[in-house]
C-alpha positions in Angstrom: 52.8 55.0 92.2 56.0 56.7 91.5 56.3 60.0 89.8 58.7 58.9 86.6 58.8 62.4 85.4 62.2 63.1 87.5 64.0 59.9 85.8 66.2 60.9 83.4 69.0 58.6 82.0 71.7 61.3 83.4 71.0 61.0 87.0 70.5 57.3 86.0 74.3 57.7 85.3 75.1 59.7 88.6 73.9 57.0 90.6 75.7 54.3 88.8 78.9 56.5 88.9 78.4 56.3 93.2 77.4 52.5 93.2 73.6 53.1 94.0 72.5 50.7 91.6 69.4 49.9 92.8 68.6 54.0 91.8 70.5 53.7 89.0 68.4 50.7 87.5 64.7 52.4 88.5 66.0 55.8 87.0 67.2 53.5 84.1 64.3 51.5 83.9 61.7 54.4 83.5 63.5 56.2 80.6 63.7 53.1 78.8 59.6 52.3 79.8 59.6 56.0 77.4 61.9 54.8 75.2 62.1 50.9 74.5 63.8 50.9 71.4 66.9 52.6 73.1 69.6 49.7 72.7 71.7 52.2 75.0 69.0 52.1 78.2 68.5 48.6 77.3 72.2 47.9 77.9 72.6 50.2 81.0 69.5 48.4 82.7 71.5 45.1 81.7 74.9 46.5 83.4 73.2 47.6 86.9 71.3 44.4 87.3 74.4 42.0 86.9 76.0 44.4 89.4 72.9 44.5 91.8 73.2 40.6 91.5 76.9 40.6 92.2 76.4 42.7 95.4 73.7 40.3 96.4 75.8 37.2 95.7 78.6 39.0 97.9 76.2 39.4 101.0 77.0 35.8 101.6 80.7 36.3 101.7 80.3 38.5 104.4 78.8 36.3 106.6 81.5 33.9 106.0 84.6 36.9 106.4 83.1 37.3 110.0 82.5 33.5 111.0 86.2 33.0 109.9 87.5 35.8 111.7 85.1 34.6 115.2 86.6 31.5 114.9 90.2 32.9 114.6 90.2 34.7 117.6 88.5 31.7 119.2 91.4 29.8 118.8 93.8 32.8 119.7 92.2 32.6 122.9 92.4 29.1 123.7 95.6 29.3 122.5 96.4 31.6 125.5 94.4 29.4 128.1 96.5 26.9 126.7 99.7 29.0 127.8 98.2 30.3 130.7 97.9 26.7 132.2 101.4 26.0 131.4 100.4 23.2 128.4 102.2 23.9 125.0 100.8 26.9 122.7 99.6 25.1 119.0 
């Protein structure tokens, strides 16, 4: 179990400030579990979880970015065997 008696919302802040919102959210999360009637908590809980999804949903991307670029320098390549044996570069 985790000690929630270091969460405070201002280190919750910290780490949202530096993009660790996975910290952000549990620091977040456990001051609001204290205080659920705190429409401020409730909101900044809210705004780390749509960014934690948006990183997530960028992880993909990624993937694709480097496929793209393999398949660029694929063709770079061929494109200089091409040359090499005297056929017309494309």
């Amino acid at each position: 179990m985790t000690d929630t008696s270091i969460h405070t919302a201002e280190l919750g802040r910290l780490y949202e400030e530096q993009g660790y919102y996975g910290k952000a959210g549990e620091h977040f999360g456990a001051v609001l579990a204290k205080d659920p009637d705190n429409h401020l908590l409730k909101e900044a809980v809210e705004r780390v979880s749509c960014r934690i999804q948006g990183a997530d949903d960028m992880s993909g991307l990624t993937g694709l970015v480097d496929r793209w670029v393999t398949l660029l320098l694929l063709k770079r390549r061929v494109a200089l065997l091409a040359v090499d044996k005297g056929a017309a570069p494309r």
